[in-house]
C-alpha positions in Angstrom: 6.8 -20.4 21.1 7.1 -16.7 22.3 4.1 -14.8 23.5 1.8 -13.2 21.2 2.3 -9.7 22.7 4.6 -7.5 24.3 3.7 -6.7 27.6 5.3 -3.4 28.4 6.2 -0.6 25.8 8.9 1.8 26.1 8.1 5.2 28.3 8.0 6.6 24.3 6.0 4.8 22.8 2.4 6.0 22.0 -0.8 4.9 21.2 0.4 4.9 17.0 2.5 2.3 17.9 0.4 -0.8 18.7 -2.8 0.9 16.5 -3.8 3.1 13.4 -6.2 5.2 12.7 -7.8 6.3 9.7 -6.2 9.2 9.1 -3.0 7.4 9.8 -4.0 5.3 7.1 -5.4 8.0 4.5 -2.2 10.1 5.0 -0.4 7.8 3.7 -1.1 8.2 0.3 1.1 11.3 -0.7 4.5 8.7 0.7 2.4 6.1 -1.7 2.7 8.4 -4.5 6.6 7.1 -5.2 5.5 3.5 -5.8 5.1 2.1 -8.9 3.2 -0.9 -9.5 5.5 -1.6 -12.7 6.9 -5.4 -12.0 10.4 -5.6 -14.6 11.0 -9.5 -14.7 7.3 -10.0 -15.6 7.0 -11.2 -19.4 3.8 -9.8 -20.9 1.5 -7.0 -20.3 -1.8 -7.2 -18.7 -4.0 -4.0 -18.4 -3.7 -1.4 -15.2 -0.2 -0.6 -16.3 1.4 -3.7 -15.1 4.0 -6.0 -16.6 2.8 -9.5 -15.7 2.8 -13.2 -16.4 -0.5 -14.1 -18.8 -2.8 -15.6 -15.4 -5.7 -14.3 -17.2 -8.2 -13.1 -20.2 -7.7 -9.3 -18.5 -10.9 -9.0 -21.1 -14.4 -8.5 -20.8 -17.1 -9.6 -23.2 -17.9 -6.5 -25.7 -19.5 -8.1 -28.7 -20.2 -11.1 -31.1 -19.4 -11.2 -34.6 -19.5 -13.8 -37.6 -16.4 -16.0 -36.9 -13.7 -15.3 -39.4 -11.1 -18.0 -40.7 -8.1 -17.8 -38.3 -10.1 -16.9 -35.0 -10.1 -18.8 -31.9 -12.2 -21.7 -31.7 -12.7 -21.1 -27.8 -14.3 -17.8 -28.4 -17.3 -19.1 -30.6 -20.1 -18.1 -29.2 -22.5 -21.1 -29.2 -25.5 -19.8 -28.4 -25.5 -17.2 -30.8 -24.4 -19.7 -33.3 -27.3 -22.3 -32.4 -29.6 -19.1 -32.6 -28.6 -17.6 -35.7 -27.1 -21.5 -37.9 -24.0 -19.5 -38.5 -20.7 -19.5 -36.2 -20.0 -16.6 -34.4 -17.2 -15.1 -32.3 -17.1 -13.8 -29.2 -14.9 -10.5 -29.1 -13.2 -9.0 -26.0 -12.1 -5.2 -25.0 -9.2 -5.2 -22.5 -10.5 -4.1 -18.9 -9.2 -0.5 -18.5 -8.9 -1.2 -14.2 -7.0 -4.3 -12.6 -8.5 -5.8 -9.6 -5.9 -5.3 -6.7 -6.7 -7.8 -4.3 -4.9 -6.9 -1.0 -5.4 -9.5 1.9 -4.4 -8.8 5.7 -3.8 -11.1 8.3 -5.1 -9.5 12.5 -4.9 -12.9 14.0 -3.7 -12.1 17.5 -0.2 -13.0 17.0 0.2 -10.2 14.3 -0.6 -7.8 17.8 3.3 -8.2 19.0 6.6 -6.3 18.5 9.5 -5.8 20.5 11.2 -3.3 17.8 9.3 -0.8 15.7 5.6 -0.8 15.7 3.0 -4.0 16.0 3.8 -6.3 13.0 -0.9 -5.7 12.8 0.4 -1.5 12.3 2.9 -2.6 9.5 0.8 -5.0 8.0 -2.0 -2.4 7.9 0.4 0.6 6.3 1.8 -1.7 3.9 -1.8 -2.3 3.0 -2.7 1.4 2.9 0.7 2.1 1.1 0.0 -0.4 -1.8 -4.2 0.4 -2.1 -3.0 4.2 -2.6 -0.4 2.8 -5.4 -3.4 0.6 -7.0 -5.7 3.7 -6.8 -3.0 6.1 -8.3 -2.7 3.6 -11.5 -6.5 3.6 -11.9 -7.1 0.2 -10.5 -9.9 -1.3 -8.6 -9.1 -2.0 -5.2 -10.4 -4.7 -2.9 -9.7 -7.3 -0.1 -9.7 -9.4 2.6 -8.9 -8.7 6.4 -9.0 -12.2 9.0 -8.8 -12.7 12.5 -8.5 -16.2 14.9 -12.3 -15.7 14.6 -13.7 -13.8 11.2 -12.8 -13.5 7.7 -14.4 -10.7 6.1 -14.0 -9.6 1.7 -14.3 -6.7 0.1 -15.2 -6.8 -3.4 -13.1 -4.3 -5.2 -14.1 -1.0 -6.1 -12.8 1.8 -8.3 -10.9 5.0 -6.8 -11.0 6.5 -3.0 -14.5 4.5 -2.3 -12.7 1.2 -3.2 -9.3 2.2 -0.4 -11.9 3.9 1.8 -13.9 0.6 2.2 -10.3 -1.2 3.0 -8.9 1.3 5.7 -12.4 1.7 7.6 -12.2 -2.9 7.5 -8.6 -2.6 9.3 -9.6 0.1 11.9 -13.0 -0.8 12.8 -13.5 -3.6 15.6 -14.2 -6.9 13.6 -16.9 -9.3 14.4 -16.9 -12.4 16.2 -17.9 -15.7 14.0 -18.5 -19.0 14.7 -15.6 -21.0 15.3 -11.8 -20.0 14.7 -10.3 -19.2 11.1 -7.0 -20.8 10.4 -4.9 -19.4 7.4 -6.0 -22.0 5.4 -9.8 -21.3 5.8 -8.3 -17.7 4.9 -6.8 -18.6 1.8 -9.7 -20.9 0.2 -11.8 -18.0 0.7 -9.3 -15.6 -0.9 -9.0 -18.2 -4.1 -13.1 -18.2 -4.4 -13.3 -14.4 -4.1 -10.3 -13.2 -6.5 -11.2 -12.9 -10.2 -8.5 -14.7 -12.7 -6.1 -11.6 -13.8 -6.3 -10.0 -10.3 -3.2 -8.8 -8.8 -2.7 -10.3 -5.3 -0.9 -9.1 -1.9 -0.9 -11.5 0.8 0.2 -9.4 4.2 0.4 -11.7 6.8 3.4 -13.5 9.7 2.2 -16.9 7.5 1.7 -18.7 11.2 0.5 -22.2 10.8 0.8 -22.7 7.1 0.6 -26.5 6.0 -0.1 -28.6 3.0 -3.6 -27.3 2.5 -2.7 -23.9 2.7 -0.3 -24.6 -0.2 -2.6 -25.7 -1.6 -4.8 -23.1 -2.0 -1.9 -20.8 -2.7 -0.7 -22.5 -5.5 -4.8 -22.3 -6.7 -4.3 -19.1 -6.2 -1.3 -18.2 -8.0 -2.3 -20.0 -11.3 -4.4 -17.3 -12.6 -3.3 -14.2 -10.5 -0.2 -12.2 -9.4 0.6 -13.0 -5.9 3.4 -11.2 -3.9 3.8 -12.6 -0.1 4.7 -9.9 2.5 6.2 -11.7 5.3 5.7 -9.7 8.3 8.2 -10.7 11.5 9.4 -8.8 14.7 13.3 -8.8 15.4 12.8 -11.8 18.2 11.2 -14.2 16.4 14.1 -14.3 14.6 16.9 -14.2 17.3 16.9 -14.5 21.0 18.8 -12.4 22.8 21.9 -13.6 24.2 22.0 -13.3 27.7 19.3 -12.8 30.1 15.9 -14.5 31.0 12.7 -13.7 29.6 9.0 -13.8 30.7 6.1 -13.2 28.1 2.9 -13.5 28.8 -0.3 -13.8 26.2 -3.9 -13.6 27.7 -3.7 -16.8 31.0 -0.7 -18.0 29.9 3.2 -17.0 29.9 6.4 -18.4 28.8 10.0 -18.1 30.1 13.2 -17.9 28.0 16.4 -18.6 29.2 18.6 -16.8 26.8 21.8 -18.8 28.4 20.6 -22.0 26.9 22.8 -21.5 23.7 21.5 -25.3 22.6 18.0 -23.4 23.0 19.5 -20.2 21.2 20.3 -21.7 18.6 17.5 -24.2 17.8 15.0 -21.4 18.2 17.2 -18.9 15.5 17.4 -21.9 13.0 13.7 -22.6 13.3 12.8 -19.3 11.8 15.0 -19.3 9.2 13.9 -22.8 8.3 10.5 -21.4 8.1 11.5 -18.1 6.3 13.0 -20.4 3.9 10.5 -22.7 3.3 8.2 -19.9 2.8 10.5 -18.3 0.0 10.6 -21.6 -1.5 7.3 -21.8 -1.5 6.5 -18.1 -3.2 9.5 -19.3 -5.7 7.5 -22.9 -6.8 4.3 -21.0 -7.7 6.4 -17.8 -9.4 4.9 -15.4 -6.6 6.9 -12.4 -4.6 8.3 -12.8 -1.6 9.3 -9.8 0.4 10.9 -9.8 4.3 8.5 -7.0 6.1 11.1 -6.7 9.4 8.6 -4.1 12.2 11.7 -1.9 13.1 11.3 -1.1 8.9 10.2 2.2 6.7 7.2 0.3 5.1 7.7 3.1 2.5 11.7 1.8 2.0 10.5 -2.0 1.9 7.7 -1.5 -0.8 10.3 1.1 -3.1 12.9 -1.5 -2.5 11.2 -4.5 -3.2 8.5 -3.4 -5.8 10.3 -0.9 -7.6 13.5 -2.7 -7.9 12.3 -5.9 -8.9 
């Protein structure tokens, strides 16, 4: 495994680099403004605008009525109708505002890059990116950012308070918790917290996904929209190939030898192999899956991925 971090940045780099700020984050909205939310190869409309598989009521509970021949029997409303002797109905008014769930993976290896900016700043703009998109299509907006060591939700909220809320989560320091979060502790809380019907964006390098992970995911994906933004930094794809290597995360450092074409080569495959399974994955439960590469426009990967679809 490769370190966590790059150790020395290029004499051009700069401080927007490895961070972002809020007004980074907020200025992002007028780029934001060319996204649409609309998804083509969904089947059936849900409120908010979107075409999307039926995951959901997307209802709310406005009223009761007498039931009427031909009405659902899993509506009756049985306390009225224990109340009252006759059977009643409940009816339901489509909610005007989707929940837009958008979850963000800081764990410490999401603080690296060799190319572009720290997959944490393009995991965070893609973030900003798809909460002004959400906002702009009059949805409610809320989330979830984890670390190695806290997992922190935001219950969604309409307009500029509900993207507010998210960009001051990603830029503040976050606060230690007992004991380390792994994804899958991430992703059990995401499936309590998300309402059935919500639209989902998992931004994250997926680092030490297993079966209980899956899991979750798949518990996930039953009743929401889930798109998976697979964030990744040129050389954990490919090695270079020549040269020797030294990175160092925190005590402890690694060294490639780049000559070692057996090495080379294993190391290459192993990514794809995950990238792979990870598609497959997004593919079994009918969720997105879109390649976030740090040398990338996050603007170009969400009009080519969302918009195209």
């Amino acid at each position: 495994m490769i370190a966590t971090r790059k150790q020395n940045l290029s004499p051009k780099s700069g401080h927007e680099l490895v961070s972002v700020t809020l007004k980074v984050l907020i200025d992002l909205a007028k780029p934001a403004a060319g996204l649409t939310m609309r998804q083509t190869s969904s089947r059936s409309r849900q409120s908010g605008n979107y075409l999307s598989h039926f995951k959901g009521r997307g209802m709310e509970f406005d009223e009761t009525r007498l039931y009427q021949a031909g009405d659902d029997i899993r509506a009756i409303d049985w306390r009225v109708t224990a109340r009252t002797g006759k059977a009643h109905t409940k009816l339901f008014r489509e909610e005007r505002e989707r929940p837009v769930f958008i979850s963000i993976d800081h764990r410490p290896a999401m603080h690296f890059a060799t190319r572009g900016v720290f997959k944490s700043v393009l995991a965070a703009k893609l973030a900003a990116l798809l909460a002004w998109a959400a906002e702009a299509h009059g949805d409610r907006i809320g989330g979830q950012v984890f670390t190695h060591t806290s997992c922190h939700e935001l219950k969604p909220k309409n307009g500029k308070q509900g993207v507010l809320k998210l960009f001051n989560a990603l830029v503040k320091t976050p606060h230690r918790g007992n004991g380390e979060i792994f994804i899958e502790q991430a992703l059990s809380r995401l499936a309590h917290h998300v309402r059935p019907g919500s639209m989902v964006y998992l931004i994250s390098d997926f680092r030490g996904m297993n079966s209980q992970a899956e899991a979750h995911l798949a518990k996930l994906a039953q009743h929401c929209d889930v798109v998976l933004l697979f964030v990744y930094d040129s050389l954990e794809s490919a090695l270079p190939e020549k040269g020797c290597y030294r990175f160092t995360y925190d005590q402890r450092d690694i060294t490639i030898d780049a000559n070692d074409r057996l090495r080379l080569s294993t190391y290459q495959q192993n990514f794809i192999d995950r990238q792979q399974q990870l598609a497959l994955t997004a593919k079994k439960m009918r969720a997105a899956f879109i390649p976030c590469n740090t040398s990338d426009d996050p603007v170009h990967i969400l009009q080519a991925s969302l918009n195209h679809r």
